[in-house]
KEGU-128738 format. One record per atom (N, C-alpha, C): residue in one letter; x, y, z. Coordinates in steps of 0.05 Angstrom, whole numbers, plus 5000, padded with zeros to 4 digits. Layout:
residues N
AXYZ...
//
This chain:
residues 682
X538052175834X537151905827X535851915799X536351765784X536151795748X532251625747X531651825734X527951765732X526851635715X530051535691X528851435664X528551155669X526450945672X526250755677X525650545650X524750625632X524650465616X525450645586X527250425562X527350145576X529950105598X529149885603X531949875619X534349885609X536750035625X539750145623X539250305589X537450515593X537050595568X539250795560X540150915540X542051025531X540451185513X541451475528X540551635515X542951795483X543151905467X545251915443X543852275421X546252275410X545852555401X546252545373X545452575354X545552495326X543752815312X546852975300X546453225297X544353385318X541953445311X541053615322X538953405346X538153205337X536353015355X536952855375X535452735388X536452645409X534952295403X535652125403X535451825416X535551775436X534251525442X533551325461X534251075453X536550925453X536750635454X535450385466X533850255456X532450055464X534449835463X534449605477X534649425475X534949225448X537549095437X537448935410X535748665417X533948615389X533248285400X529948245397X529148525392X524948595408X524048785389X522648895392X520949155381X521849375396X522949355415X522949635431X520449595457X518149605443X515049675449X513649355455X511549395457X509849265459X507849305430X507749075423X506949145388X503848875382X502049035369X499848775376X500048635342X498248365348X498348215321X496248325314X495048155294X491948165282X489947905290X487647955304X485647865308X484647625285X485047765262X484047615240X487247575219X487047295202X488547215191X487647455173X490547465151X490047605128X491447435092X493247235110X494147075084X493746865095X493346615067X494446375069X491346285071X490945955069X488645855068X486745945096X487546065120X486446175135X484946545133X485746595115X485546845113X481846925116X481647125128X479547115136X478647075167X479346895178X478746685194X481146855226X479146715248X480346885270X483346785285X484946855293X487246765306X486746545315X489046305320X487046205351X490146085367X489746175388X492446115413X492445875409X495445775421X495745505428X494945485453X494945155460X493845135489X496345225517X498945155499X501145285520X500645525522X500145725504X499845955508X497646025533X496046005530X493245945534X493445915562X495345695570X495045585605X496645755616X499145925597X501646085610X499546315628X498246355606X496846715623X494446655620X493146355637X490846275640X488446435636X487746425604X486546625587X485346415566X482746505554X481446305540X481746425516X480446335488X481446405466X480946755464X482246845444X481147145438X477747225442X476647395452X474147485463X473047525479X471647315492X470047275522X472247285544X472547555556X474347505589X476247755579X477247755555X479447955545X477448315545X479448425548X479548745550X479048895530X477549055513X476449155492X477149455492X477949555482X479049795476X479849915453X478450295451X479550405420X482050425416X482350305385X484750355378X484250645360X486450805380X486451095370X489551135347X487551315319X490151425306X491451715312X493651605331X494551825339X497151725331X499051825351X502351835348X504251645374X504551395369X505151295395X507451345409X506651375435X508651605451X509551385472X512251455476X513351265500X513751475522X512951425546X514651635569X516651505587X519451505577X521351365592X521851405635X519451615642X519951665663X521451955663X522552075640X524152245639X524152405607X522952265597X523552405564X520952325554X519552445526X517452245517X519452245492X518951995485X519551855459X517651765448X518551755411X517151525389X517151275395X515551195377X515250945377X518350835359X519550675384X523550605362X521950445350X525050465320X524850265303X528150235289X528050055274X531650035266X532350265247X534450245251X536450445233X538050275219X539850355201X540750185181X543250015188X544250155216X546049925228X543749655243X542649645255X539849485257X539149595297X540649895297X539849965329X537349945328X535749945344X533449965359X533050215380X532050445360X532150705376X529350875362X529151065391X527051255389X526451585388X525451695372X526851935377X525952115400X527452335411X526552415428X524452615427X522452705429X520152875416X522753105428X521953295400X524253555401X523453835426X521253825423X519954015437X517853965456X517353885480X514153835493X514754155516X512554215520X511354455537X512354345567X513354475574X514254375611X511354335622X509154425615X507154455630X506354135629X506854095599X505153805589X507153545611X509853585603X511753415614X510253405662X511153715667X510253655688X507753465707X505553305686X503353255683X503752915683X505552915673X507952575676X508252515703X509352235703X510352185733X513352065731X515652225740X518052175749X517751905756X519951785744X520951405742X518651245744X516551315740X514551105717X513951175684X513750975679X514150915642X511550945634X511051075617X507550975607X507550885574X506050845562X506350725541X503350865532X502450965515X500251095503X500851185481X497951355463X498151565443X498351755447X499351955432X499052265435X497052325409X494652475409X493052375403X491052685403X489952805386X488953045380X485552995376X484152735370X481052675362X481852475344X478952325346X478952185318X479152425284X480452155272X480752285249X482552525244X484352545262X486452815265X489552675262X489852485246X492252385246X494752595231X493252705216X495352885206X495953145220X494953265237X494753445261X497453315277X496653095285X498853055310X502052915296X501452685272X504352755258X505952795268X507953065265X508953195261X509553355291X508553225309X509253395341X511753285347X512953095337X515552985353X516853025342X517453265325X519353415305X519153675306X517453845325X516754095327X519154235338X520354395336X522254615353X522454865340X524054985361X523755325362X524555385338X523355575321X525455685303X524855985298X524656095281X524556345262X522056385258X520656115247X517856045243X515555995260X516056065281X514255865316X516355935337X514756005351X515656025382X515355815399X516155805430X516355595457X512955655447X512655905451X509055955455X506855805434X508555805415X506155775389X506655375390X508455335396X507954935392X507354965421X507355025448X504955045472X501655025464X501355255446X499455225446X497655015422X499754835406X499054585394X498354415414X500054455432X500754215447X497454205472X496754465471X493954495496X491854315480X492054165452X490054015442X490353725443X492153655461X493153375456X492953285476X491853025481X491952795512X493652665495X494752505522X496252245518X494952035530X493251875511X492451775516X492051445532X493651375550X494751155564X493650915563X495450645555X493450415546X495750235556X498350245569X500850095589X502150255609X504450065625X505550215641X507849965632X509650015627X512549725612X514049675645X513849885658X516449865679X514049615703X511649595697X510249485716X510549185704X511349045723X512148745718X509448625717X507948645736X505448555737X503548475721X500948265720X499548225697X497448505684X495848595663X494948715655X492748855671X491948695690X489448785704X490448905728X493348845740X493748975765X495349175754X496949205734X497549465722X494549675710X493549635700X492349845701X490449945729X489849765747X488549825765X490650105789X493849975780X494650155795X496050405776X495450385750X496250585737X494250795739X491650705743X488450825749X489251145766X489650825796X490351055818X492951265821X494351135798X497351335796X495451595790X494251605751X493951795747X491951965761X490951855776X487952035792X489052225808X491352165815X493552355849X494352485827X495852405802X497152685783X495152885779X491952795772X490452965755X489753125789X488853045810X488753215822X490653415837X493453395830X496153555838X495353775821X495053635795X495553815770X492954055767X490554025781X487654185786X488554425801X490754305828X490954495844X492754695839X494354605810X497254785808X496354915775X495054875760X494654875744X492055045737X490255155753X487655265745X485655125727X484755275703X483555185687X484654965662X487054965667X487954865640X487654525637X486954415622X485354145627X488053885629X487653735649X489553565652X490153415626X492753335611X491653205584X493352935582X492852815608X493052475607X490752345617X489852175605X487951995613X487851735600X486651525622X487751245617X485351175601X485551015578X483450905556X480850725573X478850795560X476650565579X477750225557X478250005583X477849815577X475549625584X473749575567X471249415566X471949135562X471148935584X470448645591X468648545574X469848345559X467548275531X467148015545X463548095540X462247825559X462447685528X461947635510X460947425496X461847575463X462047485437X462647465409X460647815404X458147755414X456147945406X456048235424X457948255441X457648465458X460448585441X462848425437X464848535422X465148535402X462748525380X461748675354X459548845364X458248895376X457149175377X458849415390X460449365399X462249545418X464349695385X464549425373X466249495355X465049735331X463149595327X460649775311X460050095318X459050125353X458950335358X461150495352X463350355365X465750535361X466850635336X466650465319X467950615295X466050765273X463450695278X461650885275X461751155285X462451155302X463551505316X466551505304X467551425281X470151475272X472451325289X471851165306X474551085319X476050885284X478850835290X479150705277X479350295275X478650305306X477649985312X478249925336X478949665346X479349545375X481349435378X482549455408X485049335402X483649125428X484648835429X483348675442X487148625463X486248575483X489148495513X487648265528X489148085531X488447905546X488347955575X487547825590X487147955616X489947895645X492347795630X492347675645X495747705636X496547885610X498747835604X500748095611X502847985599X505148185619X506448365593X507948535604X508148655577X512048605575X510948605538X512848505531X513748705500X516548605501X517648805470X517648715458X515848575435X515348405413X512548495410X512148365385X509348255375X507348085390X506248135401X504647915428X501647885416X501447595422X499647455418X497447545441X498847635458X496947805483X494748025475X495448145448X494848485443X493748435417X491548425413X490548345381X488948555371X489048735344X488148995333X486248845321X483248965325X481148875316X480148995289X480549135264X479749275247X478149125220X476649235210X474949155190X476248975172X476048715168X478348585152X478348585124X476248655115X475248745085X473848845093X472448965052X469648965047X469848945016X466748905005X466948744985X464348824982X463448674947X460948784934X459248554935X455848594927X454748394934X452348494918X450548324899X448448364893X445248324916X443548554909X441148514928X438848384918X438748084924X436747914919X434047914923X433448124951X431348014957X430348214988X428548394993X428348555015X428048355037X427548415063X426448195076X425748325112X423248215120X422448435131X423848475163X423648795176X424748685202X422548615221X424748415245X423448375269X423948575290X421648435316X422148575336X421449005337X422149165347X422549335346X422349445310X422949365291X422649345264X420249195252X418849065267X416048945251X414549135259X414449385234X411349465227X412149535196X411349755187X411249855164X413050005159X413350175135X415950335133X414550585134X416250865116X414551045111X412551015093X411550835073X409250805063X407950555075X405550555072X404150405088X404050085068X405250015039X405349925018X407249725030X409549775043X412149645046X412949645082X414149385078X414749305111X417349545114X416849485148X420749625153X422449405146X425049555134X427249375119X429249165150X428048935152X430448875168X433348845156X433048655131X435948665123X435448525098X438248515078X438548525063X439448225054X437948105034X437947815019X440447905000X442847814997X443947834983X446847654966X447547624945X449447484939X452147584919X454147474928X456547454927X457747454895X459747534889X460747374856X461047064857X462147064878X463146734880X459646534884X457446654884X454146554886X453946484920X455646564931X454946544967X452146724962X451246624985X448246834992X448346845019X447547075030X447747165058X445847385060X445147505082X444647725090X446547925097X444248175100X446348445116X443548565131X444348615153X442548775170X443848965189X445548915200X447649095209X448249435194X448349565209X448549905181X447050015166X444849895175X442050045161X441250225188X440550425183X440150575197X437350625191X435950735226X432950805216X431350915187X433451125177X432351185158X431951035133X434750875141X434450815105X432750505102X432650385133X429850205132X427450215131X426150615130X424750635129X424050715096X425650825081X425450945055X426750795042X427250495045X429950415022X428350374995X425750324990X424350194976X423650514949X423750774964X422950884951X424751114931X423950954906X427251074878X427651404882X425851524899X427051844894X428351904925X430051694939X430451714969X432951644950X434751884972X437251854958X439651564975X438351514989X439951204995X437150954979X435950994960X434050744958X436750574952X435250334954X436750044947X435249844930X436349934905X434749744888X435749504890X432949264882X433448974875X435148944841X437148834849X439148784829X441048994832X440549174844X443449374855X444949284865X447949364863X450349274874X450549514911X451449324922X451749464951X455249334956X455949574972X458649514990X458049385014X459249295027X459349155055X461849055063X462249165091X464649145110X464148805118X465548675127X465948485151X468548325156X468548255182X470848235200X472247965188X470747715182X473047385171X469947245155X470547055135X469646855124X469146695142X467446465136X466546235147X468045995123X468145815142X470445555119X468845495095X465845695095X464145595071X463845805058X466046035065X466746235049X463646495056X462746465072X460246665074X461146955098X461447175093X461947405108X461147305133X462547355160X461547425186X461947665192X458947745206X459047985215X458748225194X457048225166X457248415154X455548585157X456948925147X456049105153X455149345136X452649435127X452349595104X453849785107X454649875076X456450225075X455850335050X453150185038X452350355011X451150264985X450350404968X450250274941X452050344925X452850134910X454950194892X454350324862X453750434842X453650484826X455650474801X457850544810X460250454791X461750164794X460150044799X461149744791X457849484792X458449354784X456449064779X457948854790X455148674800X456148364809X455348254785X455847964782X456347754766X458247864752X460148004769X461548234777X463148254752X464148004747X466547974731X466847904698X463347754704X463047584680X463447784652X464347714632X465748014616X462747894602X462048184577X459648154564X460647944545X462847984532X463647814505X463647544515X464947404533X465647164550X467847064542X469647264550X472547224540X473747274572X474247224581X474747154604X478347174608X480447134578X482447344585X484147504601X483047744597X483947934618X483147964645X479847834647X480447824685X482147564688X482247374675X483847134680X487647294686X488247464670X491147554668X490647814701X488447954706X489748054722X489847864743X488047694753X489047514771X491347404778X492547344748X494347234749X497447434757X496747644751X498547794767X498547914780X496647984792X496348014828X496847774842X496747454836X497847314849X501347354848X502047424827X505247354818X506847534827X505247844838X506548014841X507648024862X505347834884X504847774915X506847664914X507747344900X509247194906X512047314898X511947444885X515447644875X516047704895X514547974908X515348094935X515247914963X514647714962X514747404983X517647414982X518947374964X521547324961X521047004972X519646804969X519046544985X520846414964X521746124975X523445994957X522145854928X523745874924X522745804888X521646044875X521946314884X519346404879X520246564843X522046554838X523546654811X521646524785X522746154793X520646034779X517546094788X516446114797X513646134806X511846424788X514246554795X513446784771X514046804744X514946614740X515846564710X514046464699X513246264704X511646164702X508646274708X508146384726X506246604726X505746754696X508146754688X508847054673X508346904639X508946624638X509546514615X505946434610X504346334629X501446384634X499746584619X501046874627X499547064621X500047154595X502347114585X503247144566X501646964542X501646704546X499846494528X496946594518X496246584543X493046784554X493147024533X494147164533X494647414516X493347374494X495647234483X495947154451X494546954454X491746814451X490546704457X488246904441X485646764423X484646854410X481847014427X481046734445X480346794468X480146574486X478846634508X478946484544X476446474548X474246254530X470546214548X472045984555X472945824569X472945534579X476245514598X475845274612X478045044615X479145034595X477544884576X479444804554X481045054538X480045234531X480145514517X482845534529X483145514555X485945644570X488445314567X486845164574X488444944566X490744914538X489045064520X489645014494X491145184489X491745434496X492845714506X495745644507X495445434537X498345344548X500045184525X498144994517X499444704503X500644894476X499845134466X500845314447X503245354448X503745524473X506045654487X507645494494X507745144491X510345104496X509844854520X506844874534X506444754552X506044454553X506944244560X505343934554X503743884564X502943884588X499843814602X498343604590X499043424580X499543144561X496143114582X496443014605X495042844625X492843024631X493043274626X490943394635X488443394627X485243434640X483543354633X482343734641X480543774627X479644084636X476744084644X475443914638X473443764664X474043734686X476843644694X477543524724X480043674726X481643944721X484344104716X485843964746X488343964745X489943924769X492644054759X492344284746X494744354743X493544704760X495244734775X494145004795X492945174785X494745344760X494245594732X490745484730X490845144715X488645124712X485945154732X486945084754X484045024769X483345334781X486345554779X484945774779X482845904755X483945874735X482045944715X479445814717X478745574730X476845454734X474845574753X477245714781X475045844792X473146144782X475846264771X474646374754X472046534734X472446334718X470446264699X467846134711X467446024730X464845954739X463746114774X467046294780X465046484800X466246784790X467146894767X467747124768X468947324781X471447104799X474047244818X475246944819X477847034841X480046884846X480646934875X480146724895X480046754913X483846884926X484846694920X487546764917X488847084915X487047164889X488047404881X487247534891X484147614905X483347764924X485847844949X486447534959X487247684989X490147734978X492047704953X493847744951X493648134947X490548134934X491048484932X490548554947X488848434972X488548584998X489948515020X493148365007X495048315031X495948595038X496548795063X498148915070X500248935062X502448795056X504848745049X505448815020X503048675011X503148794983X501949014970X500049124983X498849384985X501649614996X502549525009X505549705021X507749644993X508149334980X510549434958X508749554936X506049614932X505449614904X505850064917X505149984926X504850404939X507550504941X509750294955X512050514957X513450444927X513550134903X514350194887X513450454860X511950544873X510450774856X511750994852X514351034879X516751194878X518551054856X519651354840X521451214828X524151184840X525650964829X528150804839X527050674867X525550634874X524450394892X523150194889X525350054884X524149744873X522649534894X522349274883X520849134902X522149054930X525549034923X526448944957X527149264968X527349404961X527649684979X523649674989X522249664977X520049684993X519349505008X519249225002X519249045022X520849085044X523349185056X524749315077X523649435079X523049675076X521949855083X519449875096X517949545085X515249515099X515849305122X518249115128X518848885143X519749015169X521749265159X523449335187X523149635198X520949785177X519849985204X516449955188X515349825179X512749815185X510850005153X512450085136X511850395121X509850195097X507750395104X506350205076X505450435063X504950695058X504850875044X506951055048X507151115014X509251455006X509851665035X506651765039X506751935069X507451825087X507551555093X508651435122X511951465117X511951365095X514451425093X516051735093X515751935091X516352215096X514952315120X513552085135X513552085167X515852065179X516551785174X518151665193X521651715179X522151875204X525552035196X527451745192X527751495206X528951325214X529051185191X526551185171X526150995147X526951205125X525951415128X527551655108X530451575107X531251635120X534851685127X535851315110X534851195096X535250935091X535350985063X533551145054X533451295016X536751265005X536251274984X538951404972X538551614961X539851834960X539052084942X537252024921X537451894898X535151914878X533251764893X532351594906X530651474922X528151714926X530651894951X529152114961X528052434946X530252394913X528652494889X525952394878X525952134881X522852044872X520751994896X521951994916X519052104932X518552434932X520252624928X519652884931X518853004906X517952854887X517052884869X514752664854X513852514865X513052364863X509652324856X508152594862X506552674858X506952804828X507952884827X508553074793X509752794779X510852634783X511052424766X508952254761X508152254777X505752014767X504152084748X503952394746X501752464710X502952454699X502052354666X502452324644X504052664632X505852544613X505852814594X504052824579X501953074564X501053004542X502253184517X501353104495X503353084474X504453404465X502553634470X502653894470X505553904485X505153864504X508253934529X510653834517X510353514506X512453414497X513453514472X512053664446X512753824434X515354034446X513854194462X515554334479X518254224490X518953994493X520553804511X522353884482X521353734465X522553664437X524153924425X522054164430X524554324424X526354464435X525654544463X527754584476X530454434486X529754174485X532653984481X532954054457X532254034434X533554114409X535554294402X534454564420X535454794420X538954734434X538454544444X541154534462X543054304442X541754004430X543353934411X541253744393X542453744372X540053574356X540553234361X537753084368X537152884375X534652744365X533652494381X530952394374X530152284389X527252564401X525552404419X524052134412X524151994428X523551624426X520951634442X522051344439X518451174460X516951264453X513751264469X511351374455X510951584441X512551794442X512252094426X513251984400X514951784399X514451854360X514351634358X512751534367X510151294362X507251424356X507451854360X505951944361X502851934381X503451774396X501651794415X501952054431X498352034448X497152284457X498452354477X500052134492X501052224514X503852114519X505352164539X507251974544X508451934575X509751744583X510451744611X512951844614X514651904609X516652144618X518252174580X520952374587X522152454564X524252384559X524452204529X526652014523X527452144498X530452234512X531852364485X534852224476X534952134448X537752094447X538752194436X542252154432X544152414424X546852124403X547852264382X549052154386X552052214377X553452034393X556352164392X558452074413X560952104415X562451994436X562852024471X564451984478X564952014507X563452274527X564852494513X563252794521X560552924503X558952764489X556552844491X555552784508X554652684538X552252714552X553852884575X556652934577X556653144602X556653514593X557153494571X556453654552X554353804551X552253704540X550053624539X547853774565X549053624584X547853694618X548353994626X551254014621X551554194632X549954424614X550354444596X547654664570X545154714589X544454444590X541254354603X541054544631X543354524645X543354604676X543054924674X543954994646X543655384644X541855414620X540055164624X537555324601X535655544607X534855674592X533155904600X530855714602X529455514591X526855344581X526555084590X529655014614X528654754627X530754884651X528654674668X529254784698X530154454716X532954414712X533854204726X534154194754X532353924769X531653924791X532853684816X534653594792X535353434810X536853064786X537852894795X539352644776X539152494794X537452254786X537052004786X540751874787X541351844761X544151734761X545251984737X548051894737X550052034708X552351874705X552651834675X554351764660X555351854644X557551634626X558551724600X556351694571X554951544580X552551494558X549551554569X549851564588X546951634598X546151804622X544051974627X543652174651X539952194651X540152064679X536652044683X536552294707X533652374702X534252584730X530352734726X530152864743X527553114736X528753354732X526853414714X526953784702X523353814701X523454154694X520854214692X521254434663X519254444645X520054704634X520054934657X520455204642X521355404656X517455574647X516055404651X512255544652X511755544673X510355754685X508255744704X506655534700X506655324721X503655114726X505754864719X507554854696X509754634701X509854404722X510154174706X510953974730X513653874730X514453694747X516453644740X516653344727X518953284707X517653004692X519652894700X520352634690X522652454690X523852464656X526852554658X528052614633X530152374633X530352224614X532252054606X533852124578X536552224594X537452324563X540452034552X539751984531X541751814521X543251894500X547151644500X548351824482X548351434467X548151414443X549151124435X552451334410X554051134398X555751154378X554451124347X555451234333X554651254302X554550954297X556150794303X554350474288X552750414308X552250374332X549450274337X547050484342X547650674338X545550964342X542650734333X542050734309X539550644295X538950364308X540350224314X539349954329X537750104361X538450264367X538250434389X536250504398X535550704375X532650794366X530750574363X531150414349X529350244343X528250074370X530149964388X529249914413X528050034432X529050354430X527450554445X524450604437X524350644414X521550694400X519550524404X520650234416X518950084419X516049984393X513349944403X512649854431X514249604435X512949444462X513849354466X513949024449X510849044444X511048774426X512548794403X512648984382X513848974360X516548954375X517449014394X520748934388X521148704396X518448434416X518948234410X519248094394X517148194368X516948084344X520048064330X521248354333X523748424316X525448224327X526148174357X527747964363X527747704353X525447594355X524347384336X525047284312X524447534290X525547494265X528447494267X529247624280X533147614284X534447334288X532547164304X532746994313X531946794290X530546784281X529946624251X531646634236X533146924235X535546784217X537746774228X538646694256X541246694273X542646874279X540947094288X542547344305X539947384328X542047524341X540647534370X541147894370X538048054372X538048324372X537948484392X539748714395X538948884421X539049064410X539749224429X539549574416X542649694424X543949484424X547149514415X547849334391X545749244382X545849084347X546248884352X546648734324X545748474320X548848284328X548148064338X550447824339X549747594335X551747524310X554147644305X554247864286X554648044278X555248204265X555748194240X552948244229X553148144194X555348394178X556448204162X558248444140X556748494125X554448424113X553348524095X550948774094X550448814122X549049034131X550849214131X550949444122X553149784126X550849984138X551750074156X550750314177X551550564168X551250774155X553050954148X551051224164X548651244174X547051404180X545051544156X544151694156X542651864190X541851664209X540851674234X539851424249X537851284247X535751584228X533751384225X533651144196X535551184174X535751084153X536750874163X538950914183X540250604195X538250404209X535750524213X534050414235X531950264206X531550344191X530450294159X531949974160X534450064149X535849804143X536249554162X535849614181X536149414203X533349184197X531349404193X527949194197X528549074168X529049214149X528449064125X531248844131X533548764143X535048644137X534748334156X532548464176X532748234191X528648164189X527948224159X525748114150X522948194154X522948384178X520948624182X519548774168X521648974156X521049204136X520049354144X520549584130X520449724140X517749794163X517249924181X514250084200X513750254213X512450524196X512850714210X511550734242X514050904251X513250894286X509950914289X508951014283X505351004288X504050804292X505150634276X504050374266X505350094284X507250214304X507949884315X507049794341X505849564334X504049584357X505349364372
//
């Protein structure tokens, strides 16, 4: 009789060396929770709230009072099909819905299961051990480790149980009888087993009487490192989707706050502190960039209510010091609920934003693109224009002498091209405007806040950090298995296997790319490509700057200079080729490292242009970036349109005859520039 019970008519499959589990098309696989607290949109902040259909289905009142309270543990979520343990499935690039099979578990651990029931839990080593357990559902025998040596990984791990999928039943009569399942295993397992500690056990679920019993629960807990609460209704069934039943309770920010004002405690806290001069601290008078004022009393700990007052106590808390603070949603009057001390801040100030000069500018522009960046990776409709416009904003802003006002930014726009004929900057109703409005009179952007602290966008801004992973490969990557960091992603095999070769070159290198070259090394760069054919390193290096972001060399010449070229490169004694982005007839991107001890590896872009546009070439490469708007500009003043395959239409009266850089001479003076040496273009 077959023991694998969930999911149902599951299909098990062999894919090289691993093994799958086929879930069901259509679901999650799993049982998957939402969030407790909004995180976008004019709700953000602010708590879920059921509909009333919902609500009467699994006659359950809103999120809190009546529902089930439990740690959410960072472990590794484990399915037990009754017969196998599995991952948590997710799609593959046909769009299956599959899980892998953990490669290796200890017969001892497996025997400790129960034949044709399902459980649904973590596998799970302590708080704070997420990188410990990882990596167990990929463990097998090799050369390197024995059956014995991942056994004895495996003697540190519970599975920690928080469902049972195959139990149809509501939440409270499944666990009641999952209770009594595991109590008959753990005592089988005492009598067959000796000392060795049973390592399943079912999670404590706590009955939240009221708002205030499930913020202290929450408090305690993640004060001992849990990573938060997962909240279950009492009453719901389990299901393979996203359920409105299962809500993850975690810190929804935190944020800075100036300290106004001590203020004394009650109760148990009304007497004195350690000096007899000063009360005990109940909590903390404090205000916001945006001028909210609130308290904090929450996260002070005995000590530091007893010493906060005194400057040689290494937690004092000075008046006019900046402090951190956690809390769970806003109030519709924008004031923290539930905040929770976590420090003084020292490397940053409130009136946080206000710049000393009162040019207001550049925090106005990063706002503006942390909103635009959000809305790019939205992919929402219109959203092309939305960032254009974003983009044509920041751009005005820029070049803009400066930004103290409404009007200041008003005037900005109407420069750039904008009419805003109607507009008043006393009363703005143009969006751009009334953000700069908030702005300028609270020193943030509400907007831009939760756009940088959207998840989604915290996931494309981290995985586009890999190179060749642009904004819609990360947005996939974050929609259809969940990956919001580099390491999650060289977690999860199923979202790996989706890379394309250079993809999976710029995450495995990806750490060594992110530092800068500095200009000593690039020397080095410069001559060792040299050695192989004569060229001209570009971009920032002969712009002469101190540093640069990878190595841009061009070559110039026909068809077989760049395979040419490569192949030299691939048997240099002085560069150590590691791998190609792409290759062509004109161009070959890829990593190398020199051939030094301590070496990193950089990003090499080698290019080939032809003897007439070589110098248009250069000149585009060399950048920066503004001077080559400028250059387009003037081209454009006198009716050619410039790239760095030359001008159109194609003046006869310009002759190109070389070197590249003489041709690069003639180009600025012809199209009204003149000449500027690379140092100088800013």
């Amino acid at each position: 009789m077959p023991t694998r019970v969930f999911p149902e008519n599951a299909q098990l499959v062999q894919e090289n060396s691993k093994q799958y589990i086929i879930f069901p098309k259509g679901g999650t696989g799993v049982m998957l929770a939402d969030k407790l607290y909004h995180t976008t949109g004019d709700k953000a902040g602010q708590r879920v709230k059921l509909t009333e259909k919902l609500l009467n289905q699994f006659s359950c009142t809103q999120p809190g009072q009546g529902w089930y309270a439990s740690e959410k543990f960072d472990g590794l979520r484990g399915i037990w099909t009754g017969q196998e343990l599995v991952a948590r499935p997710s799609k593959d690039k046909d769009g299956n819905m599959k899980g892998k099979v953990f490669t290796e578990v200890p017969s001892w651990f497996k025997d400790a299961l129960p034949r044709g029931v399902s459980l649904d839990g973590e596998i799970w080593m302590g708080r704070g051990k997420f990188q410990q357990v990882a990596g167990l559902s990929n463990l097998k025998v090799s050369k390197k480790q024995t059956a014995d040596d991942i056994s004895k990984l495996w003697k540190n791990v519970k599975f920690m149980i928080f469902d049972c999928p195959s139990d149809t039943g509501p939440f409270r009569e499944r666990m009641q009888r999952l209770t009594t399942l595991v109590d008959g295993l753990r005592s089988q397992w005492q009598s067959n087993n000796g000392d060795l500690e049973f390592p399943v056990e079912i999670i404590s679920n706590y009955l939240v009487k009221d708002d205030d019993f499930l913020m202290k629960l929450y408090h305690k807990l993640t004060e001992a490192g849990a990573e938060g609460l997962m909240l279950r209704g009492p009453n719901n069934l389990y299901e393979t989707k996203r359920s409105k039943m299962l809500l993850k309770m975690k810190v929804q920010d935190d944020a800075e706050a100036v300290v106004l004002e001590y203020l004394p405690g009650t109760g148990k806290y009304n007497r004195t502190s350690s000096s007899s001069s000063y009360f005990m601290l109940g909590a903390l008078k404090c205000k916001m960039a945006n001028g909210v004022e609130f308290n904090i009393g929450t996260g002070l700990t005995d000590e530091i209510r007893l010493n906060y007052w005194d400057e040689e106590y290494s937690h004092h808390i000075p008046i006019g010091g900046t402090v951190n603070f956690s809390y769970m949603e806003l109030t519709d009057e924008g004031i923290p609920r539930h905040p929770a001390y976590r420090g003084v801040r020292t490397d940053v100030t409130i009136n946080p934003s206000v710049p000393d000069d009162g040019d207001y500018s550049e925090l106005i522009n990063t706002c503006l693109r942390d909103i635009s960046d959000s809305v790019r990776s939205s992919r929402e409709s219109n959203y092309a224009f939305k960032v254009a416009k974003y983009n044509k904003a920041i751009a005005a802003f820029k070049n803009a002498e400066r930004i103290s006002s409404v009007a200041d930014a008003l005037q900005a726009l109407r420069d750039s091209g904008e009419k805003l004929e109607k507009e008043n900057p006393e009363k703005p109703t143009s969006s751009i405007l009334k953000k700069v409005e908030e702005i300028i009179k609270t020193g943030a952007c509400a907007e831009a806040n939760r756009a940088r602290n959207n998840p989604r966008n915290k996931a494309v801004r981290e995985l586009t950090k890999i190179q060749q992973v642009g904004e819609a490969k990360a947005v996939k990557l974050y929609e259809e298995f969940s990956i919001q960091t580099p390491e999650e992603l060289l977690e999860n095999q199923l979202a790996f296997a989706t890379l394309t070769d250079a993809q999976k070159l710029g995450l495995q290198f990806l750490r060594d790319l992110s530092h800068k070259i500095p200009r000593s090394e690039m020397d080095q760069w410069n001559a060792a490509l040299g050695e192989i054919a004569t060229g001209v390193m570009t971009g920032s290096y002969r712009r002469n700057k101190c540093e640069s972001g990878d190595v841009d060399y061009m070559l110039c010449g026909g068809d077989k200079v760049i395979s040419t070229f490569v192949a030299k490169l691939e048997k240099s004694e002085k560069v150590e080729v590691l791998g190609a982005f792409c290759k062509g007839e004109a161009q070959w991107q890829g990593v190398a490292k020199l051939r030094k001890r301590g070496s990193l590896a950089r990003h090499v872009d080698i290019f080939c242009y032809p003897k007439e546009t070589i110098g248009y070439a250069i000149l585009h490469a060399t950048g920066s970036g503004n001077f080559n708007i400028s250059c387009r500009q003037r081209a454009i003043d006198k009716g050619y349109s410039l790239s760095q395959y030359g001008l159109t239409p194609k003046p006869k009266e310009l002759k190109l005859r070389g070197p590249p850089e003489e041709d690069e001479r003639k180009i600025l003076e012809f199209i009204g520039v003149g000449y500027v040496e690379p140092q100088d273009r800013v």
